[in-house]
mmCIF file of the protein (N, C-alpha, C, O) and its ligand, coordinates in Angstrom:
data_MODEL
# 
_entry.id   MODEL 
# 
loop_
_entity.id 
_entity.type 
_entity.pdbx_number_of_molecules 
1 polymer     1 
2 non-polymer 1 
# 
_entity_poly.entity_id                      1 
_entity_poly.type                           'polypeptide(L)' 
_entity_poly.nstd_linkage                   no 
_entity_poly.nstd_monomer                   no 
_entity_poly.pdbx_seq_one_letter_code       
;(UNK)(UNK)(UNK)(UNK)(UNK)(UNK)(UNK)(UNK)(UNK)(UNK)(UNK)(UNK)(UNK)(UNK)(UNK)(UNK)
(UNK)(UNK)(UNK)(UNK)(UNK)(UNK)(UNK)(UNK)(UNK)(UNK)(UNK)(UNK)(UNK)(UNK)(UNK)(UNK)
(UNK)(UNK)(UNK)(UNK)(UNK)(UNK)(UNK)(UNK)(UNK)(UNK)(UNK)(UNK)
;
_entity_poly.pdbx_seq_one_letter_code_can   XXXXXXXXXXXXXXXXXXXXXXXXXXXXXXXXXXXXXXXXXXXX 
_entity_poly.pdbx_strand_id                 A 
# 
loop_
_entity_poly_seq.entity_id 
_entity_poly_seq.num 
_entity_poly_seq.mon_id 
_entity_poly_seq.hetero 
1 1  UNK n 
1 2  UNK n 
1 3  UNK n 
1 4  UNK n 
1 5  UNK n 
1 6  UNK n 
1 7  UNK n 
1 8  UNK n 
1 9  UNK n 
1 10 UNK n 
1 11 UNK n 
1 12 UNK n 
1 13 UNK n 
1 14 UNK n 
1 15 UNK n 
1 16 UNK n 
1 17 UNK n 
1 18 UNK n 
1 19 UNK n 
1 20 UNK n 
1 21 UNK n 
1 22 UNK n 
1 23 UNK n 
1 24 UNK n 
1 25 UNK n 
1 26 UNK n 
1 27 UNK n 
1 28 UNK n 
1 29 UNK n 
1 30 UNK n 
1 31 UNK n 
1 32 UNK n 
1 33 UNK n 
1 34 UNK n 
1 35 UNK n 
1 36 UNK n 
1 37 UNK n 
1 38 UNK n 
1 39 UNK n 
1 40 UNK n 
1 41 UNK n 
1 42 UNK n 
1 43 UNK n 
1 44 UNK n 
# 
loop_
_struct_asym.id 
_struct_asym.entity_id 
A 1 
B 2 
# 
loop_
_chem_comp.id 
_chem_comp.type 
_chem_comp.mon_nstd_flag 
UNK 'L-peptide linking' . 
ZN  non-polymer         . 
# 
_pdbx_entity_nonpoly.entity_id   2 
_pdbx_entity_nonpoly.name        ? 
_pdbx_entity_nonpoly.comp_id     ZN 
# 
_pdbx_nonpoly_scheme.asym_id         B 
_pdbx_nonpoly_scheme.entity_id       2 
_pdbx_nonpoly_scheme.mon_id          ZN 
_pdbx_nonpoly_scheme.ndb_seq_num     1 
_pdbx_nonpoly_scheme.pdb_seq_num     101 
_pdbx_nonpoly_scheme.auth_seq_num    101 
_pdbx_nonpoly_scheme.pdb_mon_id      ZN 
_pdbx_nonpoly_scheme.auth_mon_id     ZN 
_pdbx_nonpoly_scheme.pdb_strand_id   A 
_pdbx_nonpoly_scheme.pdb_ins_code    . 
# 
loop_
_atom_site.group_PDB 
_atom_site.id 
_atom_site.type_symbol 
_atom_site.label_atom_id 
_atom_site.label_alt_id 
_atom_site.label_comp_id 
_atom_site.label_asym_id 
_atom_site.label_entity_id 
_atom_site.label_seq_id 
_atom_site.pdbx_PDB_ins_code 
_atom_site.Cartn_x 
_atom_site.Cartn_y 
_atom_site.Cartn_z 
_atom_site.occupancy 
_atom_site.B_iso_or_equiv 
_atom_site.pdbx_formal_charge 
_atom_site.auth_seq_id 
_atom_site.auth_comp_id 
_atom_site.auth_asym_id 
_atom_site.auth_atom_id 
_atom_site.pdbx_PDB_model_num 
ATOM   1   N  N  . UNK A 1 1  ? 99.356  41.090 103.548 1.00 0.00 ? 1   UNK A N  1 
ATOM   2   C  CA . UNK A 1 1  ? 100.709 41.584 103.849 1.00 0.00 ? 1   UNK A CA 1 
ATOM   3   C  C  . UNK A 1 1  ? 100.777 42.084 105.286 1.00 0.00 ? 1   UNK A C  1 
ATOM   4   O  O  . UNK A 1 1  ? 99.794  42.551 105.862 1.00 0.00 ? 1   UNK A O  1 
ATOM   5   N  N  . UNK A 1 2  ? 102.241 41.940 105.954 1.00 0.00 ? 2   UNK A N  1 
ATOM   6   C  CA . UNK A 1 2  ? 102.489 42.163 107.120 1.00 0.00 ? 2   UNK A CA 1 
ATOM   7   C  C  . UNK A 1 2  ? 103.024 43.963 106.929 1.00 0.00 ? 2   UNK A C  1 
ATOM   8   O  O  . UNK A 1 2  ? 103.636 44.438 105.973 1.00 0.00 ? 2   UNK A O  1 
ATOM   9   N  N  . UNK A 1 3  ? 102.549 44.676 108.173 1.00 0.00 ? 3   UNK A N  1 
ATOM   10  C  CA . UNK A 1 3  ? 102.767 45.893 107.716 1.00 0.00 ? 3   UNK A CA 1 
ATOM   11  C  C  . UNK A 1 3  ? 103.898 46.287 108.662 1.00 0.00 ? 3   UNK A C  1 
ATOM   12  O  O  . UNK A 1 3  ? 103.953 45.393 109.507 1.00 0.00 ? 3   UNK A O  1 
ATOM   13  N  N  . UNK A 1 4  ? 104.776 47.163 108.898 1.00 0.00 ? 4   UNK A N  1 
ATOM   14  C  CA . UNK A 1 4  ? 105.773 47.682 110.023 1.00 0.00 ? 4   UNK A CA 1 
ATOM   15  C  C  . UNK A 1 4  ? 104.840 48.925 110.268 1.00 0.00 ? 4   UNK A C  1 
ATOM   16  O  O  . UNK A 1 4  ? 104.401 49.655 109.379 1.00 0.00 ? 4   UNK A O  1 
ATOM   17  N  N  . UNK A 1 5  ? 104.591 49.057 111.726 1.00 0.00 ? 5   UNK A N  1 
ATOM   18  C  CA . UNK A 1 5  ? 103.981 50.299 112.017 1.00 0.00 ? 5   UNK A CA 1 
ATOM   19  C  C  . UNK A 1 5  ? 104.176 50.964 112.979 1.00 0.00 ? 5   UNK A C  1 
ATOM   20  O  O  . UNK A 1 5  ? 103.616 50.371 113.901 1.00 0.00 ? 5   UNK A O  1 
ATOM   21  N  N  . UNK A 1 6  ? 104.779 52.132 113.462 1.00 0.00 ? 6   UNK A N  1 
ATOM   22  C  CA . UNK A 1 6  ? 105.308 52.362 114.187 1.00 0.00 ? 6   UNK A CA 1 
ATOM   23  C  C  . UNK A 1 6  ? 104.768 53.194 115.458 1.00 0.00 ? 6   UNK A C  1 
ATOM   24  O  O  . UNK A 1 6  ? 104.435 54.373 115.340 1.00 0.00 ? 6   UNK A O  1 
ATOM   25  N  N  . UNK A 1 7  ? 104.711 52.568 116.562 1.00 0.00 ? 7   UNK A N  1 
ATOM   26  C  CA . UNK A 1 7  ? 103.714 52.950 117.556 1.00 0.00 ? 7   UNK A CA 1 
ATOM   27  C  C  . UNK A 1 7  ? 104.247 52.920 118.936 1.00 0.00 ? 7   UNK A C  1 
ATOM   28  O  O  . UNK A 1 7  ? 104.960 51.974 119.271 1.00 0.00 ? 7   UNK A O  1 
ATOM   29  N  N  . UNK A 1 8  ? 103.836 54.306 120.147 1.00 0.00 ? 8   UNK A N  1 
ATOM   30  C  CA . UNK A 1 8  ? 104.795 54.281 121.164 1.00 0.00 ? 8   UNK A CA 1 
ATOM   31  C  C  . UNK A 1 8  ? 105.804 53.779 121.635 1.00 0.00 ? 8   UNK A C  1 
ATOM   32  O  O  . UNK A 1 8  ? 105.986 53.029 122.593 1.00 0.00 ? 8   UNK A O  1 
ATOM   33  N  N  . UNK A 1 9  ? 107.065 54.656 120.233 1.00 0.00 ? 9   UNK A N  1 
ATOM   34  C  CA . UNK A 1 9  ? 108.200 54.162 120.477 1.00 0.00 ? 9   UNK A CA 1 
ATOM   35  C  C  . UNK A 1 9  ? 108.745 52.598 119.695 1.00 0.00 ? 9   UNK A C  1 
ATOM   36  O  O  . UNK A 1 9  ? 109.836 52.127 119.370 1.00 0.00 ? 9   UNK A O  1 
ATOM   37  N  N  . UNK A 1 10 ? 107.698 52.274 119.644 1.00 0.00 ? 10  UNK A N  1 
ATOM   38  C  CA . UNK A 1 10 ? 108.166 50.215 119.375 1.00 0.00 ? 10  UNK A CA 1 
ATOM   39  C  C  . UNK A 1 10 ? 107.765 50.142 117.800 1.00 0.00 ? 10  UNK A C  1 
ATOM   40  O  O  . UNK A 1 10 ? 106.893 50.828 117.268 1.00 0.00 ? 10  UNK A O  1 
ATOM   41  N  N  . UNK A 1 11 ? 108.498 49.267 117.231 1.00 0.00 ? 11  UNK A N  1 
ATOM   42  C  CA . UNK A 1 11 ? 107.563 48.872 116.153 1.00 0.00 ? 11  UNK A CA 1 
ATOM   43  C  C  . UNK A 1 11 ? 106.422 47.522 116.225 1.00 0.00 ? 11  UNK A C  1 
ATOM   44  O  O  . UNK A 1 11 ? 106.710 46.507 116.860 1.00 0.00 ? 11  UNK A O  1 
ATOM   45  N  N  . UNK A 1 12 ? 105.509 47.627 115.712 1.00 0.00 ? 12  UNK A N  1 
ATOM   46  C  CA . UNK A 1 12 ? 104.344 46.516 115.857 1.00 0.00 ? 12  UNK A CA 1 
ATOM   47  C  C  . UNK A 1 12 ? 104.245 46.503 114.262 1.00 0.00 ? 12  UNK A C  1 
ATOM   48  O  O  . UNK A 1 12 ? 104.293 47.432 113.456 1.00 0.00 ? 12  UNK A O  1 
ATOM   49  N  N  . UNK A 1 13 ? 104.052 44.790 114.046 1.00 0.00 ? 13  UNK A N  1 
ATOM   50  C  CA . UNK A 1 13 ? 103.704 44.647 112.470 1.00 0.00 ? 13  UNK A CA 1 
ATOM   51  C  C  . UNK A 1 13 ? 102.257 44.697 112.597 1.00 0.00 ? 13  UNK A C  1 
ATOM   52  O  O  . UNK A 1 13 ? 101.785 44.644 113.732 1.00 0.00 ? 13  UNK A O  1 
ATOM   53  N  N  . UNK A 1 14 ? 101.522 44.787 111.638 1.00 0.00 ? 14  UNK A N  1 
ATOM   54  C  CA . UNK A 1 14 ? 100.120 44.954 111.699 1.00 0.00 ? 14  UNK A CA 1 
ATOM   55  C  C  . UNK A 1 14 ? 99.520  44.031 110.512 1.00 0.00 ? 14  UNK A C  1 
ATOM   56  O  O  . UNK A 1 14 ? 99.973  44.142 109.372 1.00 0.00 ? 14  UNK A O  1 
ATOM   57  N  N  . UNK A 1 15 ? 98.656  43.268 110.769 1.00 0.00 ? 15  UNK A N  1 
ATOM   58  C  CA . UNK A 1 15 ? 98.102  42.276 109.808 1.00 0.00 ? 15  UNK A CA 1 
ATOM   59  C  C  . UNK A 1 15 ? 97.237  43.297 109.085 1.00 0.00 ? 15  UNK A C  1 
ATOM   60  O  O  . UNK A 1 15 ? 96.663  44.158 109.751 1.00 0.00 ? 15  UNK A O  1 
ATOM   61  N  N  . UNK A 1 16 ? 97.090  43.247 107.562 1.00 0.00 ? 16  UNK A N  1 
ATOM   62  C  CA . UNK A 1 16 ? 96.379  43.759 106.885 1.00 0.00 ? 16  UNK A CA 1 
ATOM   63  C  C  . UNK A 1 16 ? 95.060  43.649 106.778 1.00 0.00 ? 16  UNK A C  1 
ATOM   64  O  O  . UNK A 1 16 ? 94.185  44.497 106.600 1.00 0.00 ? 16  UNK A O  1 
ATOM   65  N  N  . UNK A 1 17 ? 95.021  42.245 106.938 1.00 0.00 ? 17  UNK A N  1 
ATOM   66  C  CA . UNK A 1 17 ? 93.424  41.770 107.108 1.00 0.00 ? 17  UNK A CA 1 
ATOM   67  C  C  . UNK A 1 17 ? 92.395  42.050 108.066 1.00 0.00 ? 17  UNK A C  1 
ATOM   68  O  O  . UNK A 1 17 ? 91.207  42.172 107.767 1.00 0.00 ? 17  UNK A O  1 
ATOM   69  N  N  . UNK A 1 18 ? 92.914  42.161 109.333 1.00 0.00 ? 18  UNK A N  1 
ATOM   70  C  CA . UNK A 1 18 ? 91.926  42.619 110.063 1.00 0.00 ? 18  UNK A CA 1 
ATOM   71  C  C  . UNK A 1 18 ? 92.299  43.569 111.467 1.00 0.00 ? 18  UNK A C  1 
ATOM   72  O  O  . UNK A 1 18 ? 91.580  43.717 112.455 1.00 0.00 ? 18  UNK A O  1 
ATOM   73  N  N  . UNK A 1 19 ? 94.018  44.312 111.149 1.00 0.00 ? 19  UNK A N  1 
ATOM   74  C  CA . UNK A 1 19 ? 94.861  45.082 111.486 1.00 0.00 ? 19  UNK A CA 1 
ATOM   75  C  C  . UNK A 1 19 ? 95.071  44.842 112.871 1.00 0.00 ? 19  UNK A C  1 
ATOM   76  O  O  . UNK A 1 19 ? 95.199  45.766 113.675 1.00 0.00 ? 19  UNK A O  1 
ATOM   77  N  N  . UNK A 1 20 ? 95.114  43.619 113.189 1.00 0.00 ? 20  UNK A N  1 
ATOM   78  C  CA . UNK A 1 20 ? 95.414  42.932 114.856 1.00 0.00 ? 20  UNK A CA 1 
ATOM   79  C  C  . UNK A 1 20 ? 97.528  43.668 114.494 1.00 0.00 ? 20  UNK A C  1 
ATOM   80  O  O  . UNK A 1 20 ? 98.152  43.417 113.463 1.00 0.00 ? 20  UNK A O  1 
ATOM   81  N  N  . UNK A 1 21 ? 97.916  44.262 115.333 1.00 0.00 ? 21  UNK A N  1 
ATOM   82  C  CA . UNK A 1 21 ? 98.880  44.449 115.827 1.00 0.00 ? 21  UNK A CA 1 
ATOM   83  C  C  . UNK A 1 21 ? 99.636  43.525 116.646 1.00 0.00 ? 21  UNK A C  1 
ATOM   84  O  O  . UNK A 1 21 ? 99.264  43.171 117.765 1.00 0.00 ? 21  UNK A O  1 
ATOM   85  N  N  . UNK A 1 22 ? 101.142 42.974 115.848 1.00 0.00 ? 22  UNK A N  1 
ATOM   86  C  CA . UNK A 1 22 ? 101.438 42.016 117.013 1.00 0.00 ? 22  UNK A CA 1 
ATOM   87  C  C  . UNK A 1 22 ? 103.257 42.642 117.397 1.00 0.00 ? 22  UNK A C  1 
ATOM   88  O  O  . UNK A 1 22 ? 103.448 43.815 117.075 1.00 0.00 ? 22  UNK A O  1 
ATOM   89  N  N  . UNK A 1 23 ? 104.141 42.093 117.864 1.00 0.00 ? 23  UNK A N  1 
ATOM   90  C  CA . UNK A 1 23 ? 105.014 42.872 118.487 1.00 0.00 ? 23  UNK A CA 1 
ATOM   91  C  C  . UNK A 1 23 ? 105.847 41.965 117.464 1.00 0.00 ? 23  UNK A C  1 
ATOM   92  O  O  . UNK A 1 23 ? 106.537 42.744 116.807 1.00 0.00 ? 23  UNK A O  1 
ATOM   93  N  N  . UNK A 1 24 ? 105.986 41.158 117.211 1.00 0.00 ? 24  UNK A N  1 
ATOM   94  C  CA . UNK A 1 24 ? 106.993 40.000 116.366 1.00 0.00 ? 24  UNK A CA 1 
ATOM   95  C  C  . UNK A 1 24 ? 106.642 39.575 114.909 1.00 0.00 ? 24  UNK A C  1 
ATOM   96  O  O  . UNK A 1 24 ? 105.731 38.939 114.378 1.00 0.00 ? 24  UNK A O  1 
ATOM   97  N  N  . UNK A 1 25 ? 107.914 40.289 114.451 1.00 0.00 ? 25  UNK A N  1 
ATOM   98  C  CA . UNK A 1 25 ? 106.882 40.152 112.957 1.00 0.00 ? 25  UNK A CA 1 
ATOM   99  C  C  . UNK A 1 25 ? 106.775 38.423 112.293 1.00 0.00 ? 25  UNK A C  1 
ATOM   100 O  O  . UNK A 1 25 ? 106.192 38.260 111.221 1.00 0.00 ? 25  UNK A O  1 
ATOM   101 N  N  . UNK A 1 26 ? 107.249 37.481 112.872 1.00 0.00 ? 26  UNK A N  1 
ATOM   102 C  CA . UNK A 1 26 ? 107.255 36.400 112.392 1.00 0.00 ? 26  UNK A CA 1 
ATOM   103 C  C  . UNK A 1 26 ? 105.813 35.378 112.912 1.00 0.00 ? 26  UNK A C  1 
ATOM   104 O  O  . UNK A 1 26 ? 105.297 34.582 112.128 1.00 0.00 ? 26  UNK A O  1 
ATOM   105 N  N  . UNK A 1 27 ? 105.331 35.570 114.283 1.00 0.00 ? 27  UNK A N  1 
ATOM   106 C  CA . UNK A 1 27 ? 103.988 35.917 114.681 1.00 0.00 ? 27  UNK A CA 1 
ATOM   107 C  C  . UNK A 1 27 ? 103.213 36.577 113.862 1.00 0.00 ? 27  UNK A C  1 
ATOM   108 O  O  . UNK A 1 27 ? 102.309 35.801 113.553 1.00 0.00 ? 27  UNK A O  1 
ATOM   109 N  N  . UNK A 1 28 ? 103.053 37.689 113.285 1.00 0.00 ? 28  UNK A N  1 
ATOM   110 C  CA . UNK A 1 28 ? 102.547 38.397 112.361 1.00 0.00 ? 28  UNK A CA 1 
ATOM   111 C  C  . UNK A 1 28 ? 101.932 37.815 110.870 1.00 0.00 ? 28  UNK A C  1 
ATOM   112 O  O  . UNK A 1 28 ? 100.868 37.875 110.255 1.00 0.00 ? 28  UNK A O  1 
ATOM   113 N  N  . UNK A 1 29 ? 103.499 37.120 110.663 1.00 0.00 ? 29  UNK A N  1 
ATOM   114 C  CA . UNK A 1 29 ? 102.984 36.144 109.328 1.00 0.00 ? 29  UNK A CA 1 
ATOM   115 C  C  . UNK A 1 29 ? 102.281 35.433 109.962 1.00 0.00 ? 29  UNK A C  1 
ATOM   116 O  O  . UNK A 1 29 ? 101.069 35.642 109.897 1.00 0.00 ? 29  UNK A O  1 
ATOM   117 N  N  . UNK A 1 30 ? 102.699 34.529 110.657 1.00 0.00 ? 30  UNK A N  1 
ATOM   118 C  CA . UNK A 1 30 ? 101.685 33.507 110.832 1.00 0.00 ? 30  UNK A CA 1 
ATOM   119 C  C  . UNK A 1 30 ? 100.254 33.853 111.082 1.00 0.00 ? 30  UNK A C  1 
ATOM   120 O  O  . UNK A 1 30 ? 99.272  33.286 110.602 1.00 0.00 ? 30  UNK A O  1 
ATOM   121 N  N  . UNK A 1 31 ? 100.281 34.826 111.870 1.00 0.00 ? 31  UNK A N  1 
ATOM   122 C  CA . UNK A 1 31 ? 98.820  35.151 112.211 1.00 0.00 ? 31  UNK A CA 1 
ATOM   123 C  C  . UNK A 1 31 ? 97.837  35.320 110.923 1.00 0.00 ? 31  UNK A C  1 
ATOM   124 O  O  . UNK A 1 31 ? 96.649  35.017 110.814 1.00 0.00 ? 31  UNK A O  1 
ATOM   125 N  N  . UNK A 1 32 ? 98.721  35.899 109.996 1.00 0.00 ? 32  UNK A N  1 
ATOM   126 C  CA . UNK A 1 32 ? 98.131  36.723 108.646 1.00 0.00 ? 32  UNK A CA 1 
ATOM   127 C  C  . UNK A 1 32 ? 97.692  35.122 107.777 1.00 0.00 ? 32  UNK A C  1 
ATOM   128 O  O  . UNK A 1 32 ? 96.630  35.047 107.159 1.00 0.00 ? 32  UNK A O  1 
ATOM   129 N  N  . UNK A 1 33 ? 98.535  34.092 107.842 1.00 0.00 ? 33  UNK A N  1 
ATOM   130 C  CA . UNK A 1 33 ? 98.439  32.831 107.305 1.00 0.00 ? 33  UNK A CA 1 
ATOM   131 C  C  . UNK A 1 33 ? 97.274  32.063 107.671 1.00 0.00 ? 33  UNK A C  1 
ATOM   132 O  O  . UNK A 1 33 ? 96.685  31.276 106.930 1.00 0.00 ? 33  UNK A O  1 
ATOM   133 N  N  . UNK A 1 34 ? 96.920  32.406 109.115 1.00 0.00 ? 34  UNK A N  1 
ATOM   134 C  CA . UNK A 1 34 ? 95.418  31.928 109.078 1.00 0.00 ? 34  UNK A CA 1 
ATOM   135 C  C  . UNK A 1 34 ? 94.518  32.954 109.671 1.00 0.00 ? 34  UNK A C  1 
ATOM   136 O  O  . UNK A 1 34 ? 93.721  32.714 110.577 1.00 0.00 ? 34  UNK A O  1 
ATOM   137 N  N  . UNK A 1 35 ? 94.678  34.010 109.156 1.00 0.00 ? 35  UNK A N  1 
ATOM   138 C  CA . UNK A 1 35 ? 93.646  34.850 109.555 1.00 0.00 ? 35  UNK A CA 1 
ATOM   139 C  C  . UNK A 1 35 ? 92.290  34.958 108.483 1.00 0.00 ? 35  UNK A C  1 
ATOM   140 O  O  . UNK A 1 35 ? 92.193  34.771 107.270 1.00 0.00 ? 35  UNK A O  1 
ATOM   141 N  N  . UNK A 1 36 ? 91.692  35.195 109.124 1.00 0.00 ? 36  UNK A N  1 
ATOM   142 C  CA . UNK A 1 36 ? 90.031  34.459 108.534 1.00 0.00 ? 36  UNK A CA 1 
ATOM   143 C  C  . UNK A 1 36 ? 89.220  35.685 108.188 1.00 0.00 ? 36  UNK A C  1 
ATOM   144 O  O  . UNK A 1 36 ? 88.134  35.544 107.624 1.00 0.00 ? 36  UNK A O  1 
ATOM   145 N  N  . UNK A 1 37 ? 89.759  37.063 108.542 1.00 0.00 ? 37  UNK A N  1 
ATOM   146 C  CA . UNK A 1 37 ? 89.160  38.545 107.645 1.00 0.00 ? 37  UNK A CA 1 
ATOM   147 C  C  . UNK A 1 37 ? 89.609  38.073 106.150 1.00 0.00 ? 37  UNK A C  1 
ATOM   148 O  O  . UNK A 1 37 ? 90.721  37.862 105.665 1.00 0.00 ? 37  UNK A O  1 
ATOM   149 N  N  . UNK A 1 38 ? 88.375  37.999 105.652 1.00 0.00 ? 38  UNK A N  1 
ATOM   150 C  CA . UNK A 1 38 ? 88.328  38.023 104.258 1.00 0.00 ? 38  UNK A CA 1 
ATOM   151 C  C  . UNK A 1 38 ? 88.435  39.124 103.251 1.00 0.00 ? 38  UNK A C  1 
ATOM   152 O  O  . UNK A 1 38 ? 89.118  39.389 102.261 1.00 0.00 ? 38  UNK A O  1 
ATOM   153 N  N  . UNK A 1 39 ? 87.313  39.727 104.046 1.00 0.00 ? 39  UNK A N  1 
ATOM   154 C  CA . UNK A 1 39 ? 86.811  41.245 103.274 1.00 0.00 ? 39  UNK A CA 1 
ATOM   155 C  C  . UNK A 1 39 ? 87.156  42.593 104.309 1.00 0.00 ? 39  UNK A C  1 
ATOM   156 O  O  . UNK A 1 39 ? 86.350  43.132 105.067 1.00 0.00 ? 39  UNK A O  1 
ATOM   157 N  N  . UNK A 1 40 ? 88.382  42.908 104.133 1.00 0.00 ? 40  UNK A N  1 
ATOM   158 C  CA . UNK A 1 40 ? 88.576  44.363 104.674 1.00 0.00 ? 40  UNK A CA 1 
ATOM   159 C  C  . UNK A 1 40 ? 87.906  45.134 104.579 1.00 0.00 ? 40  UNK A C  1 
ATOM   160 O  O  . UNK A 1 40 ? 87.441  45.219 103.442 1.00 0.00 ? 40  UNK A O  1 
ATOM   161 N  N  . UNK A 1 41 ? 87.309  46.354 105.762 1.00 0.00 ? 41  UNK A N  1 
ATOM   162 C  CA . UNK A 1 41 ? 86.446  47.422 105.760 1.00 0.00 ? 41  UNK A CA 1 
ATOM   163 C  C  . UNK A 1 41 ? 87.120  48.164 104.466 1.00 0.00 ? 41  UNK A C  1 
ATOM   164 O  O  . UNK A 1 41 ? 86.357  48.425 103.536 1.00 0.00 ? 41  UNK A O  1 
ATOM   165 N  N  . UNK A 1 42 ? 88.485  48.518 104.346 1.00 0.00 ? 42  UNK A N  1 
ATOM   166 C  CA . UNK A 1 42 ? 88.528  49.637 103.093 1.00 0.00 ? 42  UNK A CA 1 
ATOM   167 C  C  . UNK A 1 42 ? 88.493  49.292 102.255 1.00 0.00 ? 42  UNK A C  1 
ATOM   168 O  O  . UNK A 1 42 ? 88.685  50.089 101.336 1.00 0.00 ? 42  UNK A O  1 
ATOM   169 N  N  . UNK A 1 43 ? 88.216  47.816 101.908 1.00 0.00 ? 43  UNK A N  1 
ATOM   170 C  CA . UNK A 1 43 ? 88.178  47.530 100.396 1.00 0.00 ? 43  UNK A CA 1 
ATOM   171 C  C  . UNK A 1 43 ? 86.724  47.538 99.342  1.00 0.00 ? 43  UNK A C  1 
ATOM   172 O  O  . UNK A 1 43 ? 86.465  47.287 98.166  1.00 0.00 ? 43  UNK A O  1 
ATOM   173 N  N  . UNK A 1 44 ? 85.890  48.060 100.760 1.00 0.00 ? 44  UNK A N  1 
ATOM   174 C  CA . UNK A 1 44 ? 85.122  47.853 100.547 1.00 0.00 ? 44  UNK A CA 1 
ATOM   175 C  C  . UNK A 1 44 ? 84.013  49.258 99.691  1.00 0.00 ? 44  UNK A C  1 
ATOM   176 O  O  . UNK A 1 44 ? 82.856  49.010 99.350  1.00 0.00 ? 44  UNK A O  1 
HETATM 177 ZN ZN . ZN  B 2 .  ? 94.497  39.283 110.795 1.00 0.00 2 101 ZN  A ZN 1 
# 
């Protein structure tokens, strides 16, 4: 999941998987669509 997070002033979505911050949340999906963190540190 794409997260809304709100950071100096701006919002940045934040990929769940491996919490890369991007400025556009439609970038965001995509990124999250092939992002290759499998295993999150907190899930762990
Ligand atoms: Zn990611």
């Amino acid at each position: 999941m794409v997260e809304p997070t709100e950071r100096d002033g701006m919002t940045w979505y934040e990929c769940e998987e491996c919490g890369l911050l991007l400025e556009d949340q439609e970038e965001a999906r995509r990124h999250e669509r092939n992002c290759d963190a499998e295993e999150p540190s907190y899930l762990q």
